[in-house]
N, C-alpha and C positions, 0 to 999 in steps of 0.2 A: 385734170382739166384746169383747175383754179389753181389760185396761187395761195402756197399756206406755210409758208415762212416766214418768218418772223426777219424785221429789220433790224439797224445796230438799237438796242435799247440803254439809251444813258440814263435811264431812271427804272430801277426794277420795281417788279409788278406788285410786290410787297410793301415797296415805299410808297407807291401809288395808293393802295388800300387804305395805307393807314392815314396820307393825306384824306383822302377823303371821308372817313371817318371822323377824323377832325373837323374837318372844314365844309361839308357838304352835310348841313345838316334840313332837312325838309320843311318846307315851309310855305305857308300860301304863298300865291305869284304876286310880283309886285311892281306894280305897272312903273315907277318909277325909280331911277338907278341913281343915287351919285355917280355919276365918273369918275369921281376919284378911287371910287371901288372896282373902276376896270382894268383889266389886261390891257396891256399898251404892246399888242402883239397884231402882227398882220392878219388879215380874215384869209383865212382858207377859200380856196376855189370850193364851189360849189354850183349844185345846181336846184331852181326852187322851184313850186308850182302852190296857187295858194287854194285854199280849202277849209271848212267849218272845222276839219282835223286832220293831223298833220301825220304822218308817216316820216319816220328818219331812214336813212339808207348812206351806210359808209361801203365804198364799193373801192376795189382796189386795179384804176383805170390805167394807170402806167405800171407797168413793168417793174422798174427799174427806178433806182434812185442814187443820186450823188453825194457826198459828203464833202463840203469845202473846210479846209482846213482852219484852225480854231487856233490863235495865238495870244487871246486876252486883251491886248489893247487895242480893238476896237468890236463893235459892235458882231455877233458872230452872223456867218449868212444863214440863211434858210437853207433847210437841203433843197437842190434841185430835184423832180420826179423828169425818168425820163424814158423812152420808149415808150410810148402809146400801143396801148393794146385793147386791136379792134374787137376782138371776141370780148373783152371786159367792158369795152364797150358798148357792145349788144348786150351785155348781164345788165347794164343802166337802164339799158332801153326798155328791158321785160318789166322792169319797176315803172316805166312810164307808163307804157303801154297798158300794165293790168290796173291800174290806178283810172285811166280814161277809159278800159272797157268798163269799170264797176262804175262810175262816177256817169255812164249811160245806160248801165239796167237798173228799169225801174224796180224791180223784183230785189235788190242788193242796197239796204240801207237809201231808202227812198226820202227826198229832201234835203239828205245828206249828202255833201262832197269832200272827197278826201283830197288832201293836198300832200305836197312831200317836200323833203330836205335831203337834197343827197352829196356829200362831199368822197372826194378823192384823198383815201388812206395812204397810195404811194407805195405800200408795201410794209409801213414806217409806225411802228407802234404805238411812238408819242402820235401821228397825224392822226393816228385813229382814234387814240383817245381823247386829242384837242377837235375833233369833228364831233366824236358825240356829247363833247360840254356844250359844242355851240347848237346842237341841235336840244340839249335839254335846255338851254337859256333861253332859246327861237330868239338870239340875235348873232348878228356875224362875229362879234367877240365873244366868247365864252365870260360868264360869268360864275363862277363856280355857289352852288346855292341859292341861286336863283331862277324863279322861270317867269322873263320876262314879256311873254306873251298867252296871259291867262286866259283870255278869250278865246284861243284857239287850242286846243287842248293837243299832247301831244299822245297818239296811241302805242309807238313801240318803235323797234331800232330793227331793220333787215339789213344784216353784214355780222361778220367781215367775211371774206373770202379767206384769208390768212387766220390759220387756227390760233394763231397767237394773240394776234391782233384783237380775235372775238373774244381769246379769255382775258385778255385787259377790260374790253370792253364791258363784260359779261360780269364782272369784279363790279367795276361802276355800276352799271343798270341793276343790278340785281339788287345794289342798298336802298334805292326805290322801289323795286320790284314792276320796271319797265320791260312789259316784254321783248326778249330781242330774238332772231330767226332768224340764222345764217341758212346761205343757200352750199356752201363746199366746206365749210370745217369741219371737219370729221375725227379732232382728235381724241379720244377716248375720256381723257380727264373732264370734258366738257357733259358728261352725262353726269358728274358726282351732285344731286340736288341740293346737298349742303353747301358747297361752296361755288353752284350757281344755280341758285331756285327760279330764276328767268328766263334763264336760257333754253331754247329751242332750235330745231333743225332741219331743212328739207333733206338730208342727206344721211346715210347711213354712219354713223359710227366706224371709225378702224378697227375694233374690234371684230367685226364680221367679215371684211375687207382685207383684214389679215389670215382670216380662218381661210378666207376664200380663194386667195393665192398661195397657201399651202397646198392646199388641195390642186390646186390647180398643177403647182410645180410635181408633186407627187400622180398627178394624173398622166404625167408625161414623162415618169419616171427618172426628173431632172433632180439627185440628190447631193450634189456636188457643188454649190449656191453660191454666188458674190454678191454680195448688198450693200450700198452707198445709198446715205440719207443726209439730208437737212438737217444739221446742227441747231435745229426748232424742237417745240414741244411738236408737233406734227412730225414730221422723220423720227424723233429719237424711240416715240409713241408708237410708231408705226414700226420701226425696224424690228423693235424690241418684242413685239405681240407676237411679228410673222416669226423670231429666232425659235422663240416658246413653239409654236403651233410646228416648227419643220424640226426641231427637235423630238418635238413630240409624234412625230407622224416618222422618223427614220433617219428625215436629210440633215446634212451637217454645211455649215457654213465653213465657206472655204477661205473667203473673208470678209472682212467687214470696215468700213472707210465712212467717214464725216465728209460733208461738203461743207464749208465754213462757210456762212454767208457774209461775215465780217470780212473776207477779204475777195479781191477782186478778181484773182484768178480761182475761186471755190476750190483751194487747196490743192489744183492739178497736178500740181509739181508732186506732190506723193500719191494722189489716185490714180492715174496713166501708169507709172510704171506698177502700178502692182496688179491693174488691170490684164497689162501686156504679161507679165509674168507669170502669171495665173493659169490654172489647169482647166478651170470652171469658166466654161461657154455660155450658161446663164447668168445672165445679171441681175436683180431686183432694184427696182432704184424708185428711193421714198422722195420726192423731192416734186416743188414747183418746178414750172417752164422756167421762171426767170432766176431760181439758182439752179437749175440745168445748163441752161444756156451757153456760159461761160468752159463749163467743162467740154462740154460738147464742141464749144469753137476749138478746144486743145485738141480734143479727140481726132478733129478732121484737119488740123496740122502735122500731127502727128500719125494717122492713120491707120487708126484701129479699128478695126473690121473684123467680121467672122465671132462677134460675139453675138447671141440673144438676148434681145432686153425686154425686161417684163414691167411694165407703168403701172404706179399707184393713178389712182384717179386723177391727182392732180396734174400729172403731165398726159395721160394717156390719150389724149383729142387736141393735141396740144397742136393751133396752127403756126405760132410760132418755129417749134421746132418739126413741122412736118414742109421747112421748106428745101427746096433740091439742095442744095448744099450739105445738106443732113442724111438724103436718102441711104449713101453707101452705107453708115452707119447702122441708122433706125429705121431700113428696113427688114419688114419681118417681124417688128417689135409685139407681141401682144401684152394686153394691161385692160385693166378692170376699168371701165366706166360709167359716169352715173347714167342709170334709167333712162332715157330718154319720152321724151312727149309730145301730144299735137299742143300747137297754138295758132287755131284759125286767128287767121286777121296779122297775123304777128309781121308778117314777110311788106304788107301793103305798108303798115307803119313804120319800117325799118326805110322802106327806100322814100318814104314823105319828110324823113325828117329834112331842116334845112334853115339853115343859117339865119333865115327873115324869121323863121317860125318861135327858133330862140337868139335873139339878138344878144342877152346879155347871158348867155350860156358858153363859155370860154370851153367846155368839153366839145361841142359841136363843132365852136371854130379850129380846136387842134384837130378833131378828127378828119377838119375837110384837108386842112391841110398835108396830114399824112396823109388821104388816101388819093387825093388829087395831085399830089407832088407841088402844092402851089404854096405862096404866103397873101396872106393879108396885108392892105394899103395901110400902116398904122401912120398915119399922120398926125393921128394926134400928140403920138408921142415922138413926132419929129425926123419919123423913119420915113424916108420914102424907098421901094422898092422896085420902082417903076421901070428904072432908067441903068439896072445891076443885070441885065440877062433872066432874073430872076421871075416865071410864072406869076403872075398875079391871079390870086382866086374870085369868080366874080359872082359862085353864087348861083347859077345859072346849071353847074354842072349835074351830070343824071349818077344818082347813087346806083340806079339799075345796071349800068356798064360795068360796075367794079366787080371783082372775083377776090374779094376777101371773106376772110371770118364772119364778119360783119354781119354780112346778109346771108348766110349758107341759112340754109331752116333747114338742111334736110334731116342732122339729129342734134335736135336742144335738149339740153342734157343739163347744166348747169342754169343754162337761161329758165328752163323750165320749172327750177330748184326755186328759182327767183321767184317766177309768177303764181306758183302754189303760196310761197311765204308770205307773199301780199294779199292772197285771196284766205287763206288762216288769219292774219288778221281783221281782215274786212268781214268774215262771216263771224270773228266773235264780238266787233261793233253791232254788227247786221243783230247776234243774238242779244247782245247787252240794252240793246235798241228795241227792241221786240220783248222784252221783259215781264214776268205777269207777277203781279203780287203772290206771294208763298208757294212759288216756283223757281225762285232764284237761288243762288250757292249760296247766298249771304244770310246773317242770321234775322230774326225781326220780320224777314217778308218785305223787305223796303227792295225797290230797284234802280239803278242808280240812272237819271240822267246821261244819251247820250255823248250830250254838248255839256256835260260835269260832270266826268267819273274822274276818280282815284287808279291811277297803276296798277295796284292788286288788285283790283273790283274786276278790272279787264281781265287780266291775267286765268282768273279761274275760267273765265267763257275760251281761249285759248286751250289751257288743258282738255277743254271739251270738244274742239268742233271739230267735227267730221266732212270732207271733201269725196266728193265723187272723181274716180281719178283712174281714167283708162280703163273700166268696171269695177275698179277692185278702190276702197273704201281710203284716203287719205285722214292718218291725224293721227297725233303723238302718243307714244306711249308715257309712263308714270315718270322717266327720265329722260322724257323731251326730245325723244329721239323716231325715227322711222323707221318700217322694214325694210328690211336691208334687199335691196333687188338690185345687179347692177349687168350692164352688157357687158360681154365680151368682148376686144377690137382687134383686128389685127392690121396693120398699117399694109397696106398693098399697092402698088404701084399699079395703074390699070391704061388700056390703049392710047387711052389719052397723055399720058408721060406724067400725070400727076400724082399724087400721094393720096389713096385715102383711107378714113379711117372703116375698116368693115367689120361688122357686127358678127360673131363666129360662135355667138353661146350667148346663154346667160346663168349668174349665179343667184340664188334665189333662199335666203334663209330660213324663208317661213315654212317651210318644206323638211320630210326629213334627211341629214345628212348626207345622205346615201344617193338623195335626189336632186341635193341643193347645184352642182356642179352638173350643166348640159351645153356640151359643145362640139362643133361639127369638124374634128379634123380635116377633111377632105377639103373643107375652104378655106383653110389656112396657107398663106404663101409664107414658106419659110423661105429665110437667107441662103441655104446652100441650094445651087443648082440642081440637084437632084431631088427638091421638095420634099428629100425624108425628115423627120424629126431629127433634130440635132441633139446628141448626146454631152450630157454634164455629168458625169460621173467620174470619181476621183479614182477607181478600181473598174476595169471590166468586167463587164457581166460574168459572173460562174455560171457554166453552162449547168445543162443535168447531168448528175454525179458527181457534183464536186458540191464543196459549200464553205461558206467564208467564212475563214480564220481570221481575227484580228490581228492587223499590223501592231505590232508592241510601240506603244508610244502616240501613235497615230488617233484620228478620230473613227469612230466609228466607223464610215464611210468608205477608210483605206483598208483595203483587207486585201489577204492571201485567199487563193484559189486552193484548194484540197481534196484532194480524193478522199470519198465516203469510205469510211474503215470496211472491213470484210463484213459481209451479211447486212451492210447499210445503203438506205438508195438516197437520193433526191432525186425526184422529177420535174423538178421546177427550174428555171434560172434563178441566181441568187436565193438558193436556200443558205437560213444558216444554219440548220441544222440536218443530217442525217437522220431517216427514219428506219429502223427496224422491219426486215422482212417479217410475215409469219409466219410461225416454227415451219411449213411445211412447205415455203418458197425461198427462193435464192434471186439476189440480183444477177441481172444480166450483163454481158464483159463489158459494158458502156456504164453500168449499175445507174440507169436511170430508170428501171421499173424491175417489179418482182415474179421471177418466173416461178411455175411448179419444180422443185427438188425434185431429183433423180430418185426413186426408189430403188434402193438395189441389199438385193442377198442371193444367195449361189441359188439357181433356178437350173431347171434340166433343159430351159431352151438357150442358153447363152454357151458356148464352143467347152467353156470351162466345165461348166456342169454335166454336161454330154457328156465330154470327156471321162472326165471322173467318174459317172453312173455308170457306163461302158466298162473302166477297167473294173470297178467292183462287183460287176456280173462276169467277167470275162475272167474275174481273181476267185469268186467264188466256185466256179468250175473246174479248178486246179484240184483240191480238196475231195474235190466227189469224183476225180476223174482218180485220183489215187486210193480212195475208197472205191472205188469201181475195180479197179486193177488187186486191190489186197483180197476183194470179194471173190474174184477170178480164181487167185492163186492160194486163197486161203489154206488151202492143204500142203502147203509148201512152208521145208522146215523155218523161211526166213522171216515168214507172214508169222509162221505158229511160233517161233520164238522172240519176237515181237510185240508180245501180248496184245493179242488181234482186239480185242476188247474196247483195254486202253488206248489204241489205235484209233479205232473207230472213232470213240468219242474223243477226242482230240481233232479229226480231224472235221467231225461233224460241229464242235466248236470254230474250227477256221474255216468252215465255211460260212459259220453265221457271222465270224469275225467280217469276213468279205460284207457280207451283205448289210450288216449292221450303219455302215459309212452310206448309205442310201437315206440314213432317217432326218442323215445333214445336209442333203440336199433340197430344193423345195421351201415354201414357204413357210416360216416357223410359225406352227399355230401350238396353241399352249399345249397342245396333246403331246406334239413333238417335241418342245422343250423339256417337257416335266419328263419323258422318257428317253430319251437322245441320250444321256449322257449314263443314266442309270442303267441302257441296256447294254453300250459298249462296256461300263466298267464291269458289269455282271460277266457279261462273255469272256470279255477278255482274261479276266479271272478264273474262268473256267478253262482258257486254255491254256492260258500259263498252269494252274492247279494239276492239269495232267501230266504237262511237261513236267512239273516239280515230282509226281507223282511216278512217273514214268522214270527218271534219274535215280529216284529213292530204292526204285525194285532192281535197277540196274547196280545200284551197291549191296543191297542186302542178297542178290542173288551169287555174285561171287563171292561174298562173305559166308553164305549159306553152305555152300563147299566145303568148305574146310571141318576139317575132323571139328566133334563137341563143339559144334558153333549153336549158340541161344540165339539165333536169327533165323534157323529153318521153320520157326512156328512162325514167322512173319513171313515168308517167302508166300503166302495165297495171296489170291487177289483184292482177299478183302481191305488189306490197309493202305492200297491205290485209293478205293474207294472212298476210305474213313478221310483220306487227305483232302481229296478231291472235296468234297462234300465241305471239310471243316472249313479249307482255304477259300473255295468259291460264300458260305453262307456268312463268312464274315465280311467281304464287300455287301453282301446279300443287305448286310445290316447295316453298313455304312452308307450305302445309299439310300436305305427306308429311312432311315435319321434325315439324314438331307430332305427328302422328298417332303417329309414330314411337319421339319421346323425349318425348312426355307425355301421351299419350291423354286426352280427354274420358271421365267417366263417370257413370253415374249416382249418386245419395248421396239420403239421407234429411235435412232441412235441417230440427233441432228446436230453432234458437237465432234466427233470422231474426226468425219470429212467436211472440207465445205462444197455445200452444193449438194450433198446427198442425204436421205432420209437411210440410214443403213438399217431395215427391220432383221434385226436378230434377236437371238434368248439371250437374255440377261441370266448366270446360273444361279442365282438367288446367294448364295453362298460361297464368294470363290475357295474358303477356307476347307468346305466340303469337296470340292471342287478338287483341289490338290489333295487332301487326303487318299481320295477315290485314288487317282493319278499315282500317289505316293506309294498305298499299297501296291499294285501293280508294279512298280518299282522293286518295293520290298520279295515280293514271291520271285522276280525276275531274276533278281539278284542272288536268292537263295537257289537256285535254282542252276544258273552260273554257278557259285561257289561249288556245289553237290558234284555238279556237272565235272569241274575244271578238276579237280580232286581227284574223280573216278576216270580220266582220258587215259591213265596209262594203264589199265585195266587188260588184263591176255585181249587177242585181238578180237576173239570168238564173240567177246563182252563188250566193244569198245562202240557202241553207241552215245558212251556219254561225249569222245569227241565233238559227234553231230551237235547234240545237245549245245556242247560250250559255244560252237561258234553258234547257233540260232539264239541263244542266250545274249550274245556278244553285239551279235546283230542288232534284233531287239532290245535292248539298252541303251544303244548307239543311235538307234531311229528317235527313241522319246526322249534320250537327254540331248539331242541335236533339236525337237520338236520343242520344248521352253522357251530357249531365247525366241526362236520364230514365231512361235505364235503369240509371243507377248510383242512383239516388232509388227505387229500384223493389225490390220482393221477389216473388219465388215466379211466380204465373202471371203477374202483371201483368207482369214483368220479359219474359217470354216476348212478353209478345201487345205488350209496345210496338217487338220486334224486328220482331214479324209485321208493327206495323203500319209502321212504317219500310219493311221490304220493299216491302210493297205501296201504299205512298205514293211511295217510287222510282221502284218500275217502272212506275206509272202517268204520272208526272210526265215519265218517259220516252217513253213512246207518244204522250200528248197532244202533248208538245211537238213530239216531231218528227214523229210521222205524220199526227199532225188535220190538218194544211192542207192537207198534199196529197191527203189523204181529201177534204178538201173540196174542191180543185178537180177533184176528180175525178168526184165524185159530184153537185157545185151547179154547178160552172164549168165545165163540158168545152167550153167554146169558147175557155179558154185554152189548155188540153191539147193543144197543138197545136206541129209542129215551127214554122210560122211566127214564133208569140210566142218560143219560144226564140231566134230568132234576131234578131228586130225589137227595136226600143224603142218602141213606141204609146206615146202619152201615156195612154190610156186604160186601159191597163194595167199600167201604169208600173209602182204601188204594190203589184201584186196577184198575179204574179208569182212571185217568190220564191223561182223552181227553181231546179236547176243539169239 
């Protein structure tokens, strides 16, 4: 709203200091001056009002100011101030106005009238400091160390508008310890008590002003940022808090640009294009109206449009720059401004002021003439105007008609900064004045006078007083500062075709964080015709399931899009990281949220497990259907020389062999784990152990024959038995071991597949595991070998043929079963054991009992004790038995 840049300074604030340390050393006032001790310097415009005490006031009424060119040999000009500005105007007026409402309550330093000094800073650092010498001196030349109007005492300085200006000023006032109370500097350094113990402020600090447009840019998820400031302590102060605070919160600048206010085009010529060239849609911009101004005229030559821009305080109600010429620009702009207030009475004394009222007030006469478009008859100095086309102003005219700055009341914002800052000083006169012995700050119990105090006498009643202020409690905290409270605006274009500023939130510090930011998007008119939020981001949003990789090199802000690795989600936009399902859920094909995992193990309701429980009932009745048929024909020589016995139980073995592969179907619960494998390897042992058993009596039996053969004592059946027994109880004991020191169990298996929870037996031991596996190997084998040995055996005997090939077979089933079932997960692992089983034990049956099924059931004219004992040619080949 104000202006707070610093003009060209040809004398740094440091050199300034220490002049005055030098040379401004305190001293009673001294009603009489040599001349020869004065400045032979032009008096500043100003403006007076007289009073028992006096008020100073440096207010910065123009705009704008000139530099005439400096060549030495002759006298150099004064800078020109130019552009008059009506709303700085009205900030003068709030200083009048609150001065004639106290100066008629009687209830407000009664007897007492205050008076004031108020000069026009120009923008101009030196003006500001050569205004407040002349208002320490109280005469129109500055006398430095002097204050040549003792009588009248002086209570304090309200200004400057330009933060720079106030910390020059605040350097001076502070070696008196005169209090001074700006109404819009707001730069952060002005709270340090040590290097300004005077200084005060109706306005928040940029400190909080920064926090609060971080927040604000992050509440709109603009992290993609352009920021342009004032080559001031106010801009550089400001850019730099908000870099920190959007750093800190995520966003990254995208860039960053000075406005030089040393020159006259505020650096355009490199801001424009890098504006235009630029990715980032939002703009922050730390800067006064009137070094604004200048870029903004480029901006609409050049025509750049389609950004958003966000207002420090100092431009954000700016009427300057909210004229039509500006709209395509800055509309849509929002920006933080000050608090706004009532001031009954204010609007009736804005439109009474008037030309007779202050005759020798040279700010009223420029005002009239900007705002009436007219000049004054100067004839004294020789101008006439009369007779040039030129408007003459007569004085007469209605300040009511006019549609300026000036008179708006409807939000005082800064003006309001003003008439608090005068009513703090006037309440710590009011308490200085109201004083009671050994109640005072001072030591002793003395109270000072009034119409005679001291600077710091005042100064303490200051740090104290309290203002009733919209309900809520006005007055400085321990570094002279306020709570930070500011509105919202957003510039809007409304029926009327004019520009204004509308009130859309407010930010509120005293609050906690979380609360301090409240604003109503729905009233906000933004710049794009479709009134959505406009996006400033340097990367698109990562939807859900992805999340952002850093671009190498780049700032934080620029990232890659990435699919969440396997078993990882994001459900958010812009995550940047992946979260982990758990153990017992999977993302879904979008992996933006976590489903339940697939349980899965061979169960008897899925096609597979059917299947398979079917063949191994339907496999297990092969066995008993040839035990059914040897039971039948038992008395036949082919049954009885088969050893019907060993028969039996062999085949009563493949049949459990069959049914055994059921205990792997179904849910593994530890019973079935710890047993499953201990009772196939048992069985199966048992029936390989007969078939080894069954080969052995097939050798010893034709051995047996032969004249003095030492093998007829082994031809009973006892040493089938003794084999059977020894072969089967050493698995017997290979699996108790196992069971023993490593039991089988069940486990939940979430790494195998993805996406499924695979519950299988874990075998506690694969080392046992294969052993089990291995023996059965080893009998199988020995068994083959026995076998393959005794094939060419007379035909009567030639059983061990069958043998080799079911031998052959099974061998061929389980060392084909390794590779696959270690290539295997979950049920499939299972059902290729199942089907191994029951490819064994079938390969079993067939080979060795089909024939003699068949000539039992097609050939019963061989089944005959004759053929066993003959050699027919006719049967030579078909044969077979033993």
């Amino acid at each position: 709203m104000s202006q707070k840049h610093a003009g060209k300074q040809p004398l740094h604030p440091k050199a300034m200091l220490y002049l005055a340390l030098v040379f401004f050393r305190p001293t009673p006032t001294a009603p009489t001056v040599d001349p020869a001790c004065q400045h032979q310097r032009p008096e500043l415009v100003g403006l007076s009002g007289d009073g028992h005490i006096v008020l100073g006031g440096v207010f910065t009424v123009h705009h704008d100011r000139q530099y005439h060119e400096t060549n030495f040999r002759e006298k150099p000009a004064p800078i020109t101030c130019q552009r008059f500005g009506f709303q700085n105007y009205q900030w003068l007026q709030a200083i009048v106005f609150a001065i004639e409402e106290i100066n008629k309550n009687p209830n407000i330093l009664p007897n007492v009238t205050l008076g004031f000094w108020i000069y026009d800073s120009c923008t101009i650092i030196q003006r500001a400091l050569e205004g407040t010498l002349q208002i320490l001196t109280g005469k129109g030349v500055p006398i430095p160390n002097y204050r040549c109007k003792g009588n009248v005492p002086l209570a304090g300085v309200i200004g400057e508008a330009v933060s720079s200006c106030s910390i020059t000023m605040a350097r001076l006032l502070g070696l008196y310890r005169y209090p001074q109370i700006s109404y819009v500097s707001s730069s952060p350094i002005l709270s340090d008590r040590l290097q300004f113990p005077s200084f005060f402020r109706t306005i928040p600090s940029d400190d909080f002003q920064s926090r609060g447009l971080a927040q604000l840019l992050i509440h709109f998820g603009w992290t993609w940022i352009g920021l342009l400031a004032d080559d001031d302590d106010y801009g550089q102060q400001g850019i730099q808090l908000l870099k920190h605070e959007l750093t800190s919160a995520g966003a990254c600048v995208a860039f960053s640009e000075n406005i030089m206010l040393s020159r006259a085009d505020r650096n355009a010529f490199r801001i424009i294009p890098v504006i235009k060239g630029s990715t980032a849609n939002v703009i922050v911009i730390f800067s006064s109206e009137a070094g604004l101004t200048p870029l903004m005229e480029e901006m609409v030559r050049q025509n750049v449009t389609g950004k958003t821009w966000i207002a420090s305080e100092a431009w954000s109600t700016s009427s300057l720059l909210s004229m039509e010429r500006y709209w395509d620009i800055l509309a849509g702009t929002i920006g933080f401004a000050i608090h706004s207030g009532e001031m009954p009475g204010f609007e009736a004394h804005l439109t009474s002021i008037n030309p007779s009222k202050y005759p020798n007030d040279d700010f009223t006469l420029r005002f009239w003439e900007e705002a009436f478009g007219c000049k004054w008859n100067d004839l004294q100095n020789g101008l006439d105007v009369s007779h040039n086309g030129t408007i003459l102003c007569t004085g007469v005219e209605q300040i009511g008609t006019l549609r300026t700055s000036y008179n708006d009341v409807t939000n005082l914002r800064a003006t309001y900064n003003v008439y608090n800052a005068v009513y703090a000083i006037a309440m710590a006169l009011h308490d200085l004045n109201f004083c009671r012995g050994g109640h005072d700050p001072f030591q002793h119990g003395v109270c000072s006078d009034v119409m005679d105090f001291q600077p710091w006498q005042l100064l303490q009643y200051v740090k104290k007083v309290r203002l009733p202020n919209g309900g809520e409690d006005f007055f400085f905290n321990e570094n002279g500062d306020v709570a930070a409270k500011y509105d919202i605006v957003n510039w809007q274009k409304n029926s009327e075709g004019t520009l204004r500023h509308v009130t859309v939130g407010r930010y509120d510090s005293s609050v906690p964080q979380e609360q301090a930011l409240t604003i109503h998007i729905s009233t906000i008119q933004w710049k794009l015709p479709s009134q959505l939020v406009p996006l400033s981001v340097c990367s698109p949003s990562c939807g859900s399931g992805y999340r952002q990789a850093a671009s190498e090199g780049g700032p934080i802000c620029c990232f890659l899009c990435v699919f969440c690795p396997t078993g990882e989600i994001s459900n958010k936009t812009d995550s940047v990281e992946c979260t982990k399902c758990p153990w017992n859920q999977w993302p879904n094909a979008r992996q933006n949220r976590c489903i339940l995992k697939t349980v899965e193990f061979l169960s008897y309701e899925e096609p597979l497990g059917t299947t398979l429980a079917v063949a191994s009932n339907l496999g297990s009745l092969l066995p008993v259907a040839v035990m059914g048929l040897y039971i039948r024909y038992r008395k036949t020589p082919i049954v009885k020389a088969s050893n019907s016995n060993l028969s039996y139980l062999l085949l009563t073995s493949l049949t459990l062999c069959f049914l055994c592969s059921l205990v792997f179907i179904g849910v593994p619960t530890p019973g079935k784990c710890l047993l499953r494998q201990a009772v196939f390897g048992i069985i199966f042992a048992l029936c390989v152990s007969c078939i080894l058993a069954k080969t052995i009596m097939v050798v010893i039996a034709f051995k047996a024959t032969k004249p003095n053969s030492n093998l007829r004592r082994w031809a009973g059946p006892q040493l089938s038995y003794v084999v059977i027994i020894i072969c089967t109880l050493i698995q017997i004991l290979v699996c108790t071991f196992w069971l023993v020191l490593s039991p089988p169990f069940p486990e939940h298996n979430i790494h195998s597949q993805a996406g499924k929870i695979i519950v299988e037996c874990n075998e506690g031991s694969p080392f046992a595991f294969w052993c089990m596996l291995g023996y059965l190997g080893l009998l199988a084998t020995i068994s083959f070998i026995v076998a393959f040995m005794a094939r060419k055996l007379p035909d009567s005997f030639n059983e061990a043929k069958y043998i080799t090939f079911s031998m052959l077979a099974f061998l061929s089933v389980w060392i084909s079963f390794i590779p696959a079932y270690l290539s295997t997960r979950g049920k499939y692992m299972v059902a290729m054991e199942i089907f191994a089983i029951l490819s064994s034990s079938s390969a079993l049956v067939c080979c060795i009992f089909f024939p003699k099924c068949y000539i039992i059931v097609m050939k019963p004219e061989i089944n005959s004790k004759k053929y066993l004992l003959g050699r027919g040619a006719k049967y030579n080949n078909k044969a077979n038995i033993t």
